[in-house]
C-alpha positions, 0 to 999 in steps of 0.5 A: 500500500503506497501513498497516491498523492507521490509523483510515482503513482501504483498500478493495480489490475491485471487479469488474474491467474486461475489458481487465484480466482475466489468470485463476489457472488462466492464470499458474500455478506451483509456485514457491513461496518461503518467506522472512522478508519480503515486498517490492514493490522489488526486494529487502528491505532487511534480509535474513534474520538481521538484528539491528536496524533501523539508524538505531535505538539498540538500547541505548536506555533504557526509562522515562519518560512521553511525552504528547501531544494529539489533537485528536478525542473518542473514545468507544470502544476499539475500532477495527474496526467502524463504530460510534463515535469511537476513540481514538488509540493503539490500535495500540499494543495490537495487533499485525500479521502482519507489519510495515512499517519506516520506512525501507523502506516496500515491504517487510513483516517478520516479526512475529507471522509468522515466516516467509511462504509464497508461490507463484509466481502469487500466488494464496495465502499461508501465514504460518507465526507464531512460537513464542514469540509470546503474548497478554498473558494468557501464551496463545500466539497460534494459527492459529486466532485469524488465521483468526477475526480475518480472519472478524470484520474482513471480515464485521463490521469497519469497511466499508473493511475487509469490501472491503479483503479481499474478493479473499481467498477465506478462510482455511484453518487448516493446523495450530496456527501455520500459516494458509493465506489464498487469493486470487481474482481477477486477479494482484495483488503487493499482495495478500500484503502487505495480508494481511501488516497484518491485525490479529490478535486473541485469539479467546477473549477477544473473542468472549466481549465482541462483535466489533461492540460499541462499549466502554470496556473496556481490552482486551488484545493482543499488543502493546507497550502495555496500556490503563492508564486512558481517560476518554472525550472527556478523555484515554487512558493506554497504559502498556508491558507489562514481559512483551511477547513481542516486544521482543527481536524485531530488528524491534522493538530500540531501539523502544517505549522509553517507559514511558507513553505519554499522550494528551488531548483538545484540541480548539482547536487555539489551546488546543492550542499554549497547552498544548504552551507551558506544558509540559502535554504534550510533543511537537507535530507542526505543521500551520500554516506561519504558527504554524511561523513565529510562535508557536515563538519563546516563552521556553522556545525561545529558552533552549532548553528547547523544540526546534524542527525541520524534518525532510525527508523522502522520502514521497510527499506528500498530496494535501489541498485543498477537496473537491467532493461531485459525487453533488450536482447543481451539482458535476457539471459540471467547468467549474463546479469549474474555476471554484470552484478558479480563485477560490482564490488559493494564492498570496495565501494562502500569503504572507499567511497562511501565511509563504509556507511551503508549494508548491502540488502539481499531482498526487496523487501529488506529491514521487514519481515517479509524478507525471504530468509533460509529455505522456503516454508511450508506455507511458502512451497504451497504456492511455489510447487505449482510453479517449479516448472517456471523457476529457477531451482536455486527459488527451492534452495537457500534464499538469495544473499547479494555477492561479497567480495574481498573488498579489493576492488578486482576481487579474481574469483568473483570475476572469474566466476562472471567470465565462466557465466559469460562464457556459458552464454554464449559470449567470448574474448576476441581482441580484448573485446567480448563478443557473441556468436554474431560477432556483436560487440557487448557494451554498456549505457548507464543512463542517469540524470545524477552526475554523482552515480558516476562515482559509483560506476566508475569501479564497474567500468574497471571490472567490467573491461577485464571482462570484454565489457564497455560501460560508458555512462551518460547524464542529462537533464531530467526532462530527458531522462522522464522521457527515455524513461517512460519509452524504455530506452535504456540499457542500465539505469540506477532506481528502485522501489520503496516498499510499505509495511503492507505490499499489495497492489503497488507489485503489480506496477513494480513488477508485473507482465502487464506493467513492463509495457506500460510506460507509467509503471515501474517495471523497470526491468521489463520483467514478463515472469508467469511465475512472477504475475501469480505470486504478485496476485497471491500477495495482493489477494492474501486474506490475512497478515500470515497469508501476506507474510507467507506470499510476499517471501516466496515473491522476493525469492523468485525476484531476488534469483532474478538478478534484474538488479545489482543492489546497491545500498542499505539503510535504516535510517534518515541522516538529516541536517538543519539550520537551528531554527525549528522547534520540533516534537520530543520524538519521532513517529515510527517511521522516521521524520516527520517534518510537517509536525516541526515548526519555526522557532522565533527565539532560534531565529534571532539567535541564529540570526545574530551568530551569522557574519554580517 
């Protein structure tokens, strides 16, 4: 389960396999609930009447500005469709049906919705929405504007979205506030709370400008921020709406403190630091272990002015890496892939380049339980046997663990084994170059918009010529890197996938045969695995937290020993850097930093403002 209101959006349907084929009219009921929240866990953690989220500071202060970078162009302020570079933020001006909180992220809550309808076999829901909920403009947010906004986004929104909610058979307007969705399809427990993250939109308004067009102009939600100023591909302003109906909601107490909230372009991520340095803009999350360890020891870090933390966190870590594009011929053998991944050497790089901050994961769903470990279960070879035919033997065996060399960074037995793989699939040495039967040369595009994965590729470039191999790496802009992107024109690209506490129907984006072709996906390996597609579907389908857990271990398993990636980096926590300015809560959430829940600190400010050089 993923969050809608991201850039990179979730697919659900697909046609499901045979041997997961449960019908409607076979798990029936009249049970139906009404409640506050929906949960995937066995219980909300707030129940109904709660005033607060309780790590937040409900009394904490509004005011202030916070300013932030962002490393991509934007073109356009609309985020829904397919057509140009949004900018970051917008899911500041708009608001969900209901919403996640960051310290419970298997459970929805009320927010536009006040209360949920839900039968016992989950084949629909019904959102009763709040009285006092509002557009900007003072008019009430009706029925009417969900069903139109959940037309729109299926029918013309960004592709990941039309298959997101293709297992919603429509929405049916009940009365003035209450909208009735219906499901297709076998039983599904995300299904409710995907239609809980739909993204609601003001019909009047936006069908007087066009769904699909891409603009600039600052339209307006329901939400906590409005669109105060945009210069496209420099910077964008959200400024907080004074008049936001939500704001005394407890959902929302203690949250969206600051005044105005501002964000530039910088592309270099060296340019980037440099400013975050000088003071030109506030907050900076890290994504480089070598810069955590070097660059943050400036004068204002070591006076104080800046602050620097390491805050753990219990999510399921993201599964990044050098990603294979395998609809291209020289990918789709996997020993040839195995062999590209053992020419890595994590180990060489995480030391000299990376202040050895990091682990190496060997599972897509690394930091969780749902991490396959040592040899399958029973419950788990219940849903394997029937494919063994399609799988590798090694997906009986011990699961998968990510290569480890002996750090020297031209480790012979791993490179040797990668020449033997090679060899056995059909490639050869001739004159220092590896070739195939064809006589075709093998080389190799590392496409990124990041200049600083260079860094990281440079290593493979050397391990990869001692093979026969070229690697030559290639940086553009982002507006270009979106569009080879989305036309599957790469060889290798470095990404990932982040995952939640409760995998479902985001899979099927990931990595499903029906998503590989579909350019809004992510499937960016290209994977087309009849194995794979029933697995997916036996995750989404799984009745229970144990049935999940049991799924989702025998996917990683058949994924990992796909070796579609060379894994990269891991880890468990958020490295964050600030200038003293903010006051925030006494903890953090589970699931890391919350930093609509900190606020702009007036005596900080001063001070901070006092200890600059003039």
């Amino acid at each position: 389960m993923r969050s809608v209101l991201l850039p990179a959006l979730l697919a659900l349907a697909l046609a499901t396999p045979a041997t997961f084929q449960p019908s409607w009219a076979q798990t029936q009921s009249s049970d139906t609930k009404t409640s506050h929240a929906l949960t995937l866990g066995d219980a909300p953690k707030y129940a109904a009447g709660f005033k607060q989220l309780d790590y937040v500071n409900a009394d904490a202060p509004k005011g202030g500005e916070l300013r932030l970078s962002t490393p991509s162009g934007f073109d356009s302020l609309n985020p829904f469709i397919p057509k140009g570079d949004s900018a970051p933020g917008l899911g500041m001006i708009y608001e969900t049906l209901m919403a996640q909180t960051p310290d419970d992220d298997l459970s929805e809550y009320g927010l536009i919705a006040e209360t949920v309808e839900v039968p016992g076999n989950l084949s629909w829901i019904v959102f009763n929405l709040r009285a006092e909920a509002k557009w900007a403009d003072g008019k009430p947010i009706m029925a009417e504007d969900v069903a139109w906004s959940f037309e729109q986004i299926k029918t013309a929104g960004e592709p990941m979205l039309q298959l997101y909610y293709a297992n919603v058979q429509k929405a049916e307007v009940l009365g003035p506030r209450k909208v009735k969705f219906h499901f297709s399809g076998p039983k599904n427990r995300e299904l409710p709370q995907i239609m809980g993250q739909l993204p609601v939109l003001q019909k009047a308004q936006w069908e007087k400008r066009g769904f699909d067009k891409v603009t600039q102009d600052k339209w307006e939600g329901s939400g906590p921020y409005r669109i105060e100023s945009v210069e496209s591909n420099r910077s964008v302003v959200y400024a907080r709406r004074d008049n936001w109906w939500a704001k005394d909601l407890p959902i929302n107490k203690g949250r969206y403190n600051f005044d105005r909230i501002r964000y530039d372009v910088y592309r270099d991520q060296t340019v980037a630091r440099e400013a975050f340095k000088s003071g030109q803009y506030d907050f900076r999350g890290e994504n480089s272990g070598r810069e955590w360890a070097t660059f943050y020891d400036f004068p204002a870090v070591q006076q104080g002015l800046v602050k620097k933390e390491m805050v753990k966190h219990d999510r399921p870590g993201n599964m990044l890496g050098f990603i294979f594009n395998t609809r291209r011929e020289k990918f789709q053998d996997v020993r040839v892939r195995r062999a590209l991944m053992l020419a890595w050497d994590f180990e060489w790089v995480n030391k000299n380049l990376a202040h050895s901050a990091y682990y190496r994961p060997s599972s897509y769903f690394d930091n969780s339980e749902f991490a396959a470990t040592g040899t399958p279960s029973p419950e788990e070879l219940k849903l394997l046997e029937p494919l063994r035919s399609k799988l590798p033997k090694e997906v009986f065996g011990p699961a998968w663990q990510a290569p480890i060399s002996d750090g020297s960074g031209q480790d012979r037995k791993n490179l040797r084994e990668a020449a033997q793989l090679l060899k056995s699939a059909g490639w050869e040495i001739k004159d220092g170059k590896l070739v195939d039967a064809k006589g075709i040369v093998f080389t190799l595009e590392f496409l990124m918009q990041d200049p600083s994965y260079e860094r990281m590729a440079a290593p493979w470039v050397q391990s990869l010529q001692r093979l026969g191999i070229q690697l030559n790496m290639r940086a553009i802009d982002s507006a270009q890197y979106i569009r080879l992107l989305r036309s599957f024109d790469y060889d290798v690209v470095y990404s990932g996938w982040g995952q939640s506490s409760s995998p479902g129907n985001e899979q099927r984006s990931y990595f499903s045969s029906a998503a590989a072709d579909n350019p809004g996906g992510r499937n960016w390996p290209g994977i087309k695995d009849p194995a794979v597609d029933a697995l997916i579907e036996a995750v989404v389908q799984a009745q229970s937290r144990a049935d999940l857990i049991v799924a989702t271990r025998a996917l990683d398993r058949v994924l990992t020993w796909g070796h579609y990636i060379v894994p990269s980096f891991g880890l468990n926590a958020d490295r964050i850097a600030y200038w003293d300015k903010f006051g925030k809560p006494e903890r953090y959430p589970k699931n890391g930093v919350d930093f609509m829940a900190w606020w702009v600190d007036p005596a900080k400010v001063a001070k901070l403002n006092a200890s600059k050089p003039q």
